[in-house]
C-alpha positions as CSV (number, residue, x, y, z in Angstrom):
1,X,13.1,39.8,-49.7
2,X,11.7,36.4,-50.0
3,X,8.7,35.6,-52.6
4,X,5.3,34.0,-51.7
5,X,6.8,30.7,-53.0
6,X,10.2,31.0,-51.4
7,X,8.3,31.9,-47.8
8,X,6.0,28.9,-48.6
9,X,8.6,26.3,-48.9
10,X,10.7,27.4,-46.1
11,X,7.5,27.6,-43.5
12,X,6.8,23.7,-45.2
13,X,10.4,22.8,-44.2
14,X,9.8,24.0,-41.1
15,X,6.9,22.3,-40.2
16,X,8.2,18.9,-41.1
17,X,11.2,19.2,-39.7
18,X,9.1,20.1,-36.5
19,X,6.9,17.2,-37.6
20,X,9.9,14.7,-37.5
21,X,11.5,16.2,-34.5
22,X,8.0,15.4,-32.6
23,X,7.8,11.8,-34.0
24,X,11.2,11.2,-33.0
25,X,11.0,12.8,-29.2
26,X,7.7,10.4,-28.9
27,X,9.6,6.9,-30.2
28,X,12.6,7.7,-27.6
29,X,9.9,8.4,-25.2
30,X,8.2,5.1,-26.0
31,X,11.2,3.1,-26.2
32,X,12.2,4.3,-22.8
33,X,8.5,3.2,-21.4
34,X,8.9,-0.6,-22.8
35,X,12.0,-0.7,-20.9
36,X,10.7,0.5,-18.3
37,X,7.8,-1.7,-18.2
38,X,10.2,-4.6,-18.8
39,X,11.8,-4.1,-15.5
40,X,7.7,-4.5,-14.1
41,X,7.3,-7.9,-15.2
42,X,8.5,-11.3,-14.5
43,X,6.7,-12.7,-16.9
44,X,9.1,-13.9,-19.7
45,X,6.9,-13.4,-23.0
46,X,5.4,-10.1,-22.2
47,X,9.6,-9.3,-21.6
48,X,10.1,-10.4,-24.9
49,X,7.3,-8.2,-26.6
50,X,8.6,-5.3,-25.1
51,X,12.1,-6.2,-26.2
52,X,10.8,-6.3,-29.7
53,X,8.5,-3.2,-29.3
54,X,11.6,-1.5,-27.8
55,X,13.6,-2.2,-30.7
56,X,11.3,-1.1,-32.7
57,X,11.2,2.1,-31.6
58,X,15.0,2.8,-31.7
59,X,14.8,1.6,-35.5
60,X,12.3,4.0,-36.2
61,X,14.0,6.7,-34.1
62,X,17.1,5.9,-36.3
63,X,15.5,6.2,-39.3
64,X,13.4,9.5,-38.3
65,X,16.5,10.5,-37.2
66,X,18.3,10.1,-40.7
67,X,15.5,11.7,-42.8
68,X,15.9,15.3,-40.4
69,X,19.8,14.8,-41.1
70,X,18.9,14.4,-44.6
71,X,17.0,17.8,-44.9
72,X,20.4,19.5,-43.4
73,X,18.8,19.8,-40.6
74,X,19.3,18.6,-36.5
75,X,16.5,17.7,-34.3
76,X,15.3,21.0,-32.7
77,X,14.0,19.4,-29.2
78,X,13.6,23.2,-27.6
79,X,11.0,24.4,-30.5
């Protein structure tokens, strides 16, 4: 039987693992719609924004990624 505390800090690791998971699924989501939009454009500096953007978003993906890993945990896309 778990205590109060014990309950607390596992429904707290929970949540921001579930937190995380939902930042990460959106930074894919927006790195996949700036390359997406790069394909829309011809115009060669609004290309290299969304290049940057893009980037961007994988590196915080990555890093998201890293700090689930580091709570022993996997991204739980299927919540």
């Amino acid at each position: 039987m778990k205590t109060t505390r014990e309950a607390a800090r596992e429904a707290s690791h929970k949540n921001l693992v579930q937190v995380l998971t939902d930042l990460l699924e959106k930074n894919y989501d927006a790195e996949k719609g700036y390359k997406k939009a790069i394909e829309h454009t011809s115009n060669q500096d609004l290309k290299e924004f969304l290049k940057k953007q893009a980037l961007q978003r994988n590196h915080f993906a990555t890093e998201i990624d890293k700090h689930i890993h580091l709570l022993n945990e996997h991204p739980c896309w299927y919540s």
